[in-house]
N, C-alpha and C positions, 0 to 999 in steps of 0.2 A: 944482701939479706942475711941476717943472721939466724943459725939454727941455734935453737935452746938447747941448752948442755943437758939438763938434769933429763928432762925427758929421753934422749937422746941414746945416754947412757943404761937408762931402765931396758929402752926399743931392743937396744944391744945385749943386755947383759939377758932378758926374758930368749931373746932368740937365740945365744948359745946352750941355753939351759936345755929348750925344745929340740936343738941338732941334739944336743950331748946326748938326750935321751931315747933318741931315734935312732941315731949313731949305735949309742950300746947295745941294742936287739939285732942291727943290720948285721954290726962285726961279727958277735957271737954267731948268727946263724951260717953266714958266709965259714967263718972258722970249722966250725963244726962239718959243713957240708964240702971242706977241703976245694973249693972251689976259688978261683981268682977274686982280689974284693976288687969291686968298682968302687964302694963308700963305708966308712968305716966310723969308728967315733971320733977323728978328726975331720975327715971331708962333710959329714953330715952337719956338722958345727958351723962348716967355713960356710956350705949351701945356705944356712938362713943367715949367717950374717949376712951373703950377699944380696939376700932381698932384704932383708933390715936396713941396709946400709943404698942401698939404690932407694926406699921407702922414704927416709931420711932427709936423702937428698932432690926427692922430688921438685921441693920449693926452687931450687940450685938448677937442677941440671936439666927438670923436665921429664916426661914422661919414655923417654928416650932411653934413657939410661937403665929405665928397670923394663925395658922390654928388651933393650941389646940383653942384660944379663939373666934373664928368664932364657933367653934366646938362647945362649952359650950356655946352661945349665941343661937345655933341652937335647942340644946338640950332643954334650958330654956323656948323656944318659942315652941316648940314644944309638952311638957307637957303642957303648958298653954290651947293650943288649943285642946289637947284632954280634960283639967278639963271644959272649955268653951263647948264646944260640947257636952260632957257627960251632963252639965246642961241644955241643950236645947238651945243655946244661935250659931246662925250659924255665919260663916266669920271668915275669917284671916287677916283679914285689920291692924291691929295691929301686930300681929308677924309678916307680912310682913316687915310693917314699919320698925319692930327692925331688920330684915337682910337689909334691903337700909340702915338704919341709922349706923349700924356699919362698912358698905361698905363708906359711907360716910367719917363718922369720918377716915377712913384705909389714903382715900385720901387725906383728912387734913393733917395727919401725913406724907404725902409723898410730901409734897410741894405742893399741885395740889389746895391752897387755893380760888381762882375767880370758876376754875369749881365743888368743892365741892360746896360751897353757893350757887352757881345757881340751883344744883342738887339738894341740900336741899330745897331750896323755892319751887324747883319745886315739889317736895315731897307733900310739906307743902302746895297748892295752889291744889293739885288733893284729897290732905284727906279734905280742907276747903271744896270745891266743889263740894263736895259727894252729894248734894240735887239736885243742878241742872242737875248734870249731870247722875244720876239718874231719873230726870224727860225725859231729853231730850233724852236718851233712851231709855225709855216707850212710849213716842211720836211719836216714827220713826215706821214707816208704812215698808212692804216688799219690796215695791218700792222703797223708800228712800236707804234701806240698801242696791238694787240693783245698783242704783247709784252713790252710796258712793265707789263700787265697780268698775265699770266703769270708776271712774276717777283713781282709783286706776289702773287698769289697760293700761290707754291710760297712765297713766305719770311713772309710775316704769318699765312698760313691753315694752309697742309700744314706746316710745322717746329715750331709750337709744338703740334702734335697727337701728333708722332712719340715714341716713346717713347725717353727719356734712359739706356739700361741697355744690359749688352750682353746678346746674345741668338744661339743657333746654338750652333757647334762650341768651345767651351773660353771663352763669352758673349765672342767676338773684332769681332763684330759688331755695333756700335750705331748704332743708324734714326737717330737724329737726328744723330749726326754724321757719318757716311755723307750723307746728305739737305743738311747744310749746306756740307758741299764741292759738293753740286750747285746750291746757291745762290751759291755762293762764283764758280763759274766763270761761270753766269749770269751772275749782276752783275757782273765785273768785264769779261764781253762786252760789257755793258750801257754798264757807263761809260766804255769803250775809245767806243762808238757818242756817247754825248753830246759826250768830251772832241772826239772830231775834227768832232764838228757846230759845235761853240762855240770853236775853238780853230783848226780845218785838221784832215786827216785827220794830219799829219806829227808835231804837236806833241801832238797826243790821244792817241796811241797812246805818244809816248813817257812821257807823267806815266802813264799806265794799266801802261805796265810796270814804273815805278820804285816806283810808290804799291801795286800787286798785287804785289812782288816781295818787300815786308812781309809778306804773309801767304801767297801758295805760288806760290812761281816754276813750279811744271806746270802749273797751272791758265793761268798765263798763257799758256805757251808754245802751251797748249791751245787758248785764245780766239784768239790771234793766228796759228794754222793755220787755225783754221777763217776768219780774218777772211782771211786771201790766198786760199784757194777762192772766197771770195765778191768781192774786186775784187785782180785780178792785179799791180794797178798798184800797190799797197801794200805790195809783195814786199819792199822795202828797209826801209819804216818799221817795218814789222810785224815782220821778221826784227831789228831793231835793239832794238826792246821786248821781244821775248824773250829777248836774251842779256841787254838791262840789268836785268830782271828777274833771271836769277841771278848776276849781278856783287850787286845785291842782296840774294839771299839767303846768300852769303857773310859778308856783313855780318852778317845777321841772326844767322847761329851761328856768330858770334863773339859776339856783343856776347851770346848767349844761354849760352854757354859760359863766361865771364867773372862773369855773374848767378852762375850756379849752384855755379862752382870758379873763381876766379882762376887757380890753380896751373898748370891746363891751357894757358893763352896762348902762355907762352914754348915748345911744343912745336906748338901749332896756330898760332899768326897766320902763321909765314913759309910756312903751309901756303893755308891760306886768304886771307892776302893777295896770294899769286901767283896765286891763282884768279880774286879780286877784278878787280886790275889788270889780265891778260890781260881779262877778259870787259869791264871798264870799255871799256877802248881799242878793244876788239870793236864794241862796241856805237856807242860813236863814230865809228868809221873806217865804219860801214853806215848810220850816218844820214847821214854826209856826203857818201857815195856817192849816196846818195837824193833830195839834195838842191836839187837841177836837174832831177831827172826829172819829167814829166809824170804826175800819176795817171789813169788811164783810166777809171774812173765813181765820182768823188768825190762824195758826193751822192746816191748813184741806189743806194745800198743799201737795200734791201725789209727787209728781217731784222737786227733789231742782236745777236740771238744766236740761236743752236739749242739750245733745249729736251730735244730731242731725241737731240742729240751731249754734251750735261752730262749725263743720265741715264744715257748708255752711261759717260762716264767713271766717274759715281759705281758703276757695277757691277764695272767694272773693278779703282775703286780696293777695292771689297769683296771681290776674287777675292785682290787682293794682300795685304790683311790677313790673309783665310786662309794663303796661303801663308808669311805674316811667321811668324806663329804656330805652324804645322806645322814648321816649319825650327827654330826655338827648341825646340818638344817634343822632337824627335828628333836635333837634333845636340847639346843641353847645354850645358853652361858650356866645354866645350873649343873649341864653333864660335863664338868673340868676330867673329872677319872676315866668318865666311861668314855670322852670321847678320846684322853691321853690314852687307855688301853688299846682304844679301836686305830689310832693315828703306830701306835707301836707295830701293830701290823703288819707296816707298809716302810718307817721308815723312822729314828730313832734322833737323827739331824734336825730335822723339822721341828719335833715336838718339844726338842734340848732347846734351839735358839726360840721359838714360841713363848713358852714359860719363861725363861729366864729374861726376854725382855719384857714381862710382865709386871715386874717386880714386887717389892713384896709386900702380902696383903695388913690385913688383920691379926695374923698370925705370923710375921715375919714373913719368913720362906717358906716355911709348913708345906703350905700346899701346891708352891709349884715345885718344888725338890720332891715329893710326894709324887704330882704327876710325872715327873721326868723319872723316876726311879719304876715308875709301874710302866712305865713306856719298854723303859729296859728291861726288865725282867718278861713283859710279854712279846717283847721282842725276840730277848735268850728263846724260851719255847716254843715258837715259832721254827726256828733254825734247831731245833731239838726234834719237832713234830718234820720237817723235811727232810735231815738226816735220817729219821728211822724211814717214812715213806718213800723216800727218792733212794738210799743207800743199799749197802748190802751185807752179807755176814755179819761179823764183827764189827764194823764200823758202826751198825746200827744202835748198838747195846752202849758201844765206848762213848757214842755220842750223846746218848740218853740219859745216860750215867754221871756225863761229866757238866754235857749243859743245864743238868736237872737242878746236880748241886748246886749248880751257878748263880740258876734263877733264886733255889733256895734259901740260900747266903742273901740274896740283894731283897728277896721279901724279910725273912728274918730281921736283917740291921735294917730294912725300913721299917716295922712295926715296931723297932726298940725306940730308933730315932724321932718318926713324928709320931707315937701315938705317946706314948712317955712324956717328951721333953716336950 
């Protein structure tokens, strides 16, 4: 049987690249810690050729071959770690390494070259990150690890139980995606608490609301009120993540607007890019504010989310779907605005792809770029009126301030754009 070259040679050459890379963190730390290497950036190298190269030759020699030398790679790591042990020296961070890496390199050799590299970095970015994240689990408090727990269990246990249909008055109602926004807010409480563990409080907060502001800028605005009640000194950072959060979501419906009807752009972007750009420079001018301030118990947070405060949102946001719904039965096809204002309430995705496969009427685009623009702006104050009511100190003021303009800007250039033109 003949094995194909070309592929052959990629199996090989992606699997030296993944040791080499693995290799260079092992040496270095082995060096540093003056300690004997078992593997270094040559043997880590040779490790995944020898599963690329027994991978390879599966077709040839049988499944045999790559379990003898899984076998002897196991053996070899194995003695190592009892000669390591025996000198007083703890961990197996390294023979580990050498069974991922020859599992690695296996997959090289089997074609699987995009998901080995990514499994190798990822290797290779958990052995780099060995300090911090070593720090950041000495920092977690019993509470923390409680829940860490918690959201694990509302999103692996409680979401896939919840039923996917809707259910109640006109089925406007569905458990599981109701339940998923209350995961949604969780977690992204959750990973606002990691990013400023691993990152500063300053720089965590702010990827937590550009990376949340892709899937629902309230929910942020929601985690980042409740994160200024819990340390006051975060009043700048926290208020700057919420606005760049919906500088964010501007983006989002457009670019989701654009998916669904091109035609819509030329009547929405100068709409939503003035919303954009205000909220952007928003958002910047209160991190920069922030930026010399002292925070007052960085660190000494008990709680990386409330449980408790996501469940009242998810009721909330259940009260306002009814009302989406009731507003649509009863005002008809003649309430376009009032029911895009009452639909902004609740959710600003919906009412972007709604309109924009509409398309356009009598008036061009007029009127659904109109309604998608009033969606947004009642939306903006929405996350303006939660911030001040849900937030604390400063954060209240810098959020009212900045989401106010926001909306301001996005009614202002809609009254230039459809009442004018």
């Amino acid at each position: 049987m003949t094995i194909p070259l070309l592929p052959s040679l990629e199996g090989l050459l992606v699997a030296v690249l993944v040791g080499f890379l693995i290799g260079l963190d092992r040496e270095r730390v082995e060096v540093r810690k003056g300690r004997e290497m078992f593997a270094g950036v040559r043997t880590f190298p040779l490790i995944a050729l020898s599963g690329a190269i027994a991978m390879i030759l599966l077709p040839v020699a049988g499944a045999a071959l790559l379990v003898a030398a899984f076998a002897a790679i196991a053996a070899i790591a194995v003695v190592a770690y009892l000669r390591t042990s025996a000198a007083g020296s703890a961990g197996a961070t390294t023979e580990m390494a050498a069974f991922a890496t020859f599992l690695l390199g296996a997959l090289a050799g089997d074609g699987q070259f995009v998901l080995a590299g990514a499994a190798g970095v990822t290797v290779a970015i958990l052995l780099v990150a060995k300090p911090r994240l070593e720090a950041f689990s000495h920092a977690l408090t019993g509470e923390e690890v409680r829940a860490a727990l918690e959201l694990a269990v509302i999103t692996v246990i409680v979401l896939p139980l919840l039923p996917n249909q809707g259910l109640g008055p006109w089925q406007v109602l569905n458990p599981f995606a109701i339940w998923l926004l209350v995961v949604l807010v969780s977690a992204l409480s959750f990973a606002g608490f990691v990013a400023s563990r691993l990152l500063g409080e300053r720089r965590g907060l702010a990827v937590t609301g550009a990376v949340g502001g892709l899937v629902s800028s309230t929910a942020v605005a929601f985690a980042m009120a409740e994160r200024s009640r819990a340390d006051e000194g975060l009043a700048g950072p926290a208020a700057s993540a919420a606005v760049l959060a919906s500088c964010v979501m501007s983006l989002r419906m457009a670019v989701l607007a654009g998916v669904v009807n091109a035609g819509i752009l030329a009547r929405l972007l100068p709409v939503i890019g003035a919303m954009a750009v205000v909220g952007g420079v928003a958002a910047w001018w209160l991190g920069r504010q922030s930026t010399g301030e002292p925070v007052a118990s960085s660190g000494h947070l008990t709680n990386p989310f409330s449980l408790r405060a996501a469940v009242s949102f998810g009721v909330v946001f259940a009260l306002i779907l009814l009302g989406v719904r009731a507003a649509g039965e009863y005002l008809g096809n003649g309430g376009v605005y009032a029911a895009s204002a009452i639909s902004g309430l609740a959710d600003v995705d919906a009412v972007t792809i709604a309109f924009s496969r509409l398309g356009p009427g009598a008036d061009a685009w007029r009127t659904p770029a109109a309604a998608v623009t009033l969606a947004a702006v009642v939306n903006t104050v929405v996350k303006l009126g939660l911030g001040v009511a849900l937030g604390a100190g400063r954060f209240r003021r810098n959020v009212a301030v900045a989401l106010g303009v926001m909306a301001m800007a996005g009614a202002a250039a809609g009254a230039v754009v459809y009442l004018r033109f």
